[in-house]
N, C-alpha and C positions, 0 to 999 in steps of 0.2 A: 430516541435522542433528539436535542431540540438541534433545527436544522435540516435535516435526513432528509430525504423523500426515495420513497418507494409508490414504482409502479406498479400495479397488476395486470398491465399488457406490456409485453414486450416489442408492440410497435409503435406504441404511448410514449416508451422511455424513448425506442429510437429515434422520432419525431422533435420531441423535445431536446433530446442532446443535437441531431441534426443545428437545428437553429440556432443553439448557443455560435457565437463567429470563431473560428479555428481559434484565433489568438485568446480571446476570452476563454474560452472551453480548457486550452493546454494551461493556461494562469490559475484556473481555477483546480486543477489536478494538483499544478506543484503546491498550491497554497493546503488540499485536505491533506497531502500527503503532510507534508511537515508540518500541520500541526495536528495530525495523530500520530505520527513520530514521537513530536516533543512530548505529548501526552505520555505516549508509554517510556519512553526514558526518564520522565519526572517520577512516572508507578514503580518502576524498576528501581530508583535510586532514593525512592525513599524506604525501599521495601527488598535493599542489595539480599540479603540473606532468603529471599521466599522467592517460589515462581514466579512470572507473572501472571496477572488475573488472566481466565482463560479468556476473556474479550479480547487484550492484546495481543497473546498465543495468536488467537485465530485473526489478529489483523494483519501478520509481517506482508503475509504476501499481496492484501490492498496497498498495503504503503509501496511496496516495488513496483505494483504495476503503474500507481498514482507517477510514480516518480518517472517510469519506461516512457508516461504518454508525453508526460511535461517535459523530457526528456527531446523527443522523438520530435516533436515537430517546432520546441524553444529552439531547438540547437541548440542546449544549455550543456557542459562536458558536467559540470558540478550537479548535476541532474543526474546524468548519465551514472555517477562515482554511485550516487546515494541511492539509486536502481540497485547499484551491484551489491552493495552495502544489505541493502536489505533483503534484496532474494538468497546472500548468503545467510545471512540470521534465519530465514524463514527454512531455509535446506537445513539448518545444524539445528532447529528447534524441531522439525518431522524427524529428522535423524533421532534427536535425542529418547525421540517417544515412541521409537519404535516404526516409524512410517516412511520406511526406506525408497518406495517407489516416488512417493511426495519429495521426499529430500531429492533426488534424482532430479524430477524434475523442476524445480527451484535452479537447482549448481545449471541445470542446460540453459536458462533462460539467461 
């Protein structure tokens, strides 16, 4: 995906996020989250009748956590709503498929 970056060290990545400044770093979380939200709610609503593709399936719980950090140090409450919002979709889509422990821990978070 154009965009992305992936490390192959785990003290590369920590490094680099290090340095982003708190305030930049949490702006840049609410902004992937909500627009890989919009994304999958535009997949969803043009496609009400079918799954979603399994890429968004398997993003609910990136957008929650996106939204927890942007959340956690904005002090934004509308952050906060749209975490809860989506760790519940991410718990009732493991539910739905059978990944009951997944779903569990989704609702805890």
């Amino acid at each position: 995906m154009r965009g992305f970056y992936r490390f192959d060290s785990a003290i590369l990545r920590e490094v680099t996020y290090e340095l982003i400044p708190l305030g930049q770093r949490k702006s840049l979380h609410a902004k992937f989250a909500s627009s890989l939200d919009k994304r999958m709610k535009e997949e969803n609503d043009s496609n009400p009748n079918h799954h979603l593709e399994p890429f968004f399936q398997n993003q609910l719980e990136t957008i929650a956590e996106h939204y927890l950090y942007a959340s956690q140090d904005l002090d934004d409450q509308d952050f906060t709503w749209k975490a809860v919002d989506a760790f519940e979709r991410a718990a009732e889509t493991s539910r739905s498929e059978g990944k009951l422990a997944k779903a569990i821990g989704m609702y805890s978070k």
